[in-house]
C-alpha positions as MATLAB code, in Angstrom:
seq = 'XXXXXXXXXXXXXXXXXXXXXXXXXXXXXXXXXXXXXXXXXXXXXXXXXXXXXXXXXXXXXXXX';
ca = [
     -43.809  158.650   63.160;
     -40.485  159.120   61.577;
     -40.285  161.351   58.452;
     -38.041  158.235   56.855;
     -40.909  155.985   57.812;
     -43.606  158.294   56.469;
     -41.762  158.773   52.833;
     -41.632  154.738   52.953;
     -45.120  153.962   53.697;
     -45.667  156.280   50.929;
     -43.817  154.727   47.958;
     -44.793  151.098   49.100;
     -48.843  152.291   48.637;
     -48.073  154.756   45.144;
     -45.154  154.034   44.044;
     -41.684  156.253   44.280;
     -42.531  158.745   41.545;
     -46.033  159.376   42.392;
     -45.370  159.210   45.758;
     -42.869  162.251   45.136;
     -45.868  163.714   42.733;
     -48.134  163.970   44.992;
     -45.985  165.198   48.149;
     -45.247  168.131   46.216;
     -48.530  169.173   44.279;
     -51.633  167.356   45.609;
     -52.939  170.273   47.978;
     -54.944  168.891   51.169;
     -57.733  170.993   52.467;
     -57.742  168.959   55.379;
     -54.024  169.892   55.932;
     -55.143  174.169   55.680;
     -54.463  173.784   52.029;
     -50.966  172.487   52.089;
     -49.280  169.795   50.334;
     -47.385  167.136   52.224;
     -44.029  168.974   51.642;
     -45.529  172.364   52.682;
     -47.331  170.841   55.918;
     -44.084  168.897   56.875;
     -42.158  172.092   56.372;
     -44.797  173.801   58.604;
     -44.511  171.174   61.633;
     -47.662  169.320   61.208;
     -46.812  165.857   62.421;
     -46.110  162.987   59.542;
     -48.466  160.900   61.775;
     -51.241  163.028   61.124;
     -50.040  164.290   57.655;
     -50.631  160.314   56.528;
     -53.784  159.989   58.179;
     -54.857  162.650   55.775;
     -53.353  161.382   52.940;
     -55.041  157.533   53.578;
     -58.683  159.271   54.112;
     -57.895  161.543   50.771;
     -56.682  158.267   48.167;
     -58.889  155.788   50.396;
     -56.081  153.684   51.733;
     -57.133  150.299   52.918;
     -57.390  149.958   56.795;
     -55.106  147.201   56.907;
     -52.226  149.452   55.118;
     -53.064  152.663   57.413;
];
């Protein structure tokens, strides 16, 4: 997954200034403590890094 596509799919399901919120201060423990920016900055794929993020806020399946 494309970082573009990742930032998308994450506005459409919070919103653009949550979305930027919590990419910068909601720290994952699944993600070795890191917030989106910081695990994207260390190479963690976005794939992965939105898996995380749907299990954490309980995203719908069908908007995984």
């Amino acid at each position: 997954m494309r970082i573009t596509v990742f930032r998308r799919l994450m506005a459409e399901e919070f919103g653009p200034g949550r979305a930027e919120v919590l990419a910068k201060d909601h720290v994952f423990s699944s993600l070795g403590g890191r917030t989106v920016e910081q695990a994207l900055e260390a190479g963690i794929p976005a794939k992965e890094i939105w898996r995380e993020v749907c299990v954490e806020f309980e995203v719908p399946a069908e908007r995984r």
